[in-house]
N, C-alpha and C positions, 0 to 999 in steps of 0.2 A: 607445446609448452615444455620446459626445462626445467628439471628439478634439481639441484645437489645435494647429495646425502650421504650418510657415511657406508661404507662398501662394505660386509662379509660382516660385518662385528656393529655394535653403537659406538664403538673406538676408531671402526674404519677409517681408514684414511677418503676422504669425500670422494664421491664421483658423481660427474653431471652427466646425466641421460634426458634424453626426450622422452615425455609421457604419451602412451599411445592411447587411453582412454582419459579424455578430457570432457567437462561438460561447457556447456555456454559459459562465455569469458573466460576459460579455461581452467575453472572445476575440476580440483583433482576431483576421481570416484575415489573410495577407500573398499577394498574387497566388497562389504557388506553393501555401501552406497550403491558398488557398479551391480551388483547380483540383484538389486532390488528395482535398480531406474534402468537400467541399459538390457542385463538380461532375462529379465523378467517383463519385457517392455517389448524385447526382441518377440519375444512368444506369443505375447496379446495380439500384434499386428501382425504375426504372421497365422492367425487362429487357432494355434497350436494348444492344447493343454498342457502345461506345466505341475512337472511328475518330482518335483522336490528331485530326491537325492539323486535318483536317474539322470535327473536332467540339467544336474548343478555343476557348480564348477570343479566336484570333485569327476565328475563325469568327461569334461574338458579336459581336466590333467591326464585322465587313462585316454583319452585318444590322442592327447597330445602324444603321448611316450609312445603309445602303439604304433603310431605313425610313424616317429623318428626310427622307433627299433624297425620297422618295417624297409625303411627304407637306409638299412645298416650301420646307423650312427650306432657305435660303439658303445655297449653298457656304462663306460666308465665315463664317457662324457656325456650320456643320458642320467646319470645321477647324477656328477656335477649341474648340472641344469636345473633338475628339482630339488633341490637339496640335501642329498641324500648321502651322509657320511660313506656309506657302507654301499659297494656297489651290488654284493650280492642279495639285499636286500633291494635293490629296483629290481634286480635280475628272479630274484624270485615273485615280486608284486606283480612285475609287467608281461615279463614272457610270457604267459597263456594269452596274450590277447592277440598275438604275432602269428599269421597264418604259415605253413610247414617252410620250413626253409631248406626241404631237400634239393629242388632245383634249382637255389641259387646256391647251393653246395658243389654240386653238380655242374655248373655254369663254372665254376669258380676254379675247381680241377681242370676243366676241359681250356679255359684261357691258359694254362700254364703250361698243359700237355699239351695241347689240342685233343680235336675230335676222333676216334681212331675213325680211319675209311673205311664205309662198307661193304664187304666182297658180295661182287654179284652172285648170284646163283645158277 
């Protein structure tokens, strides 16, 4: 289903996007509708118990970002993404969740240089 709606602002100028969570006859969810019928629905069938805050959509946003930054999307367009005026504000939220990033430091020197060769013994 296709929605238009105004971009960035209520002033926005419109933009049409496809809806990725639709219900039967294609029902928008509204935040709260889809947290209620679709992810809370998700948990029931899969026998899971359902841990509130843990488990909710603010819990989806930190693995969203963790993911991204994991896999080197740039701070400034990981806060463009969630909304975040100030990049060093995701930069400070989200970084702890980011496992060490010494060896792709490391990686990252060595594509440039290369690797030095090992002398034998």
């Amino acid at each position: 289903m296709a929605v238009t709606l105004p971009w960035q602002s209520a002033d926005g100028d419109p933009v049409t996007a496809r809806l990725l969570m639709t219900g039967e006859a294609g029902r928008l969810y509204s935040g709260d509708l889809f947290t209620k019928v679709v992810w809370h629905g998700a948990f029931r069938a899969a026998g899971i118990k359902y841990r509130g805050r843990a488990d909710g959509m603010h819990a989806l946003r930190h693995f969203y970002a963790s993911t991204l930054l994991a896999r080197a999307v740039s701070i400034t367009e990981l806060a463009d993404y969630l909304g975040h005026a100030d990049p060093g504000f995701t930069l400070r939220t989200y970084t702890h969740l980011v496992p060490s990033s010494h060896q792709r430091a490391r990686e990252a020197v060595d594509a440039v240089f290369g690797r030095p060769a090992l002398k034998a013994a």
